[in-house]
C-alpha positions in Angstrom: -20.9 1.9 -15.7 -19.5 0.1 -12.6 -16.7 -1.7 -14.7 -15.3 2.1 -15.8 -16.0 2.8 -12.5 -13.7 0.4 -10.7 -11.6 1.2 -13.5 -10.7 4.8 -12.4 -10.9 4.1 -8.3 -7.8 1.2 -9.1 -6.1 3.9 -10.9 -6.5 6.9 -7.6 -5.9 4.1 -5.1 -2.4 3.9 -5.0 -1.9 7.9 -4.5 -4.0 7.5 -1.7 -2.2 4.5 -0.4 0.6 6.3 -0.7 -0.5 8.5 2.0 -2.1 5.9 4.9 -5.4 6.1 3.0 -7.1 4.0 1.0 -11.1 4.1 -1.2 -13.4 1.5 -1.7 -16.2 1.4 -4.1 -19.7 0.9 -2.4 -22.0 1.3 -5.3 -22.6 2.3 -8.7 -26.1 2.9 -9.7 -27.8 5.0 -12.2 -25.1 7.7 -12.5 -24.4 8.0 -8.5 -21.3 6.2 -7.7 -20.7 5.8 -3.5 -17.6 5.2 -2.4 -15.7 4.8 1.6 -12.8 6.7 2.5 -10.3 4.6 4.4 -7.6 4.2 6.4 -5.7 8.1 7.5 -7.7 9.6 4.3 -10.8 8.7 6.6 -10.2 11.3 9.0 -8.5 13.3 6.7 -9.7 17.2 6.4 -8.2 17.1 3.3 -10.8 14.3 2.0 -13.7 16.8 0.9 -11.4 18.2 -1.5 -10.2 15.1 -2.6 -13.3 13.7 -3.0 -14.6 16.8 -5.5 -11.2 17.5 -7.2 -9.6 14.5 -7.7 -12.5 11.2 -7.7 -15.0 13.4 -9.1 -13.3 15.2 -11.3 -11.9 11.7 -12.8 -15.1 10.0 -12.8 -16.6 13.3 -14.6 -13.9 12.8 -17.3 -13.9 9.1 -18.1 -17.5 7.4 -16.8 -20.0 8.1 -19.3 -23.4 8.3 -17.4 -21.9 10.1 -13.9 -24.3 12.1 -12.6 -22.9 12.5 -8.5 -20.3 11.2 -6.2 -21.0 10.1 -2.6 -18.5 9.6 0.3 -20.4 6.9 2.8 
């Protein structure tokens, strides 16, 4: 699960990157994947709805096994 994982938060990072922000993977363990918000998407108030419509949504589509997202 973490390899797909990884997989899909390469693929968002440069969007966020794009935007002073940057995510970081901090685990991946038995369908709960936790990941950091960094840089300007850290403070963002935009970054809930990031988090839920965009990570989530990806992870949902493409990491057989995801069960929840976490922001740390």
């Amino acid at each position: 699960m973490e390899k797909e994982v990884r997989k899909v938060i390469e693929e968002l990072k440069p969007a966020l990157q794009r935007d002073g922000g940057d995510i970081a993977l901090v685990s991946a363990k038995d369908g709960v994947v936790k990941v950091k918000l960094q840089g300007a998407c850290a403070g963002c108030p935009m970054a809930s709805q990031t988090l839920k419509y965009v990570v989530e949504e990806k992870l949902k589509e493409r990491v057989k096994g995801f069960k929840k997202l976490e922001s740390v």
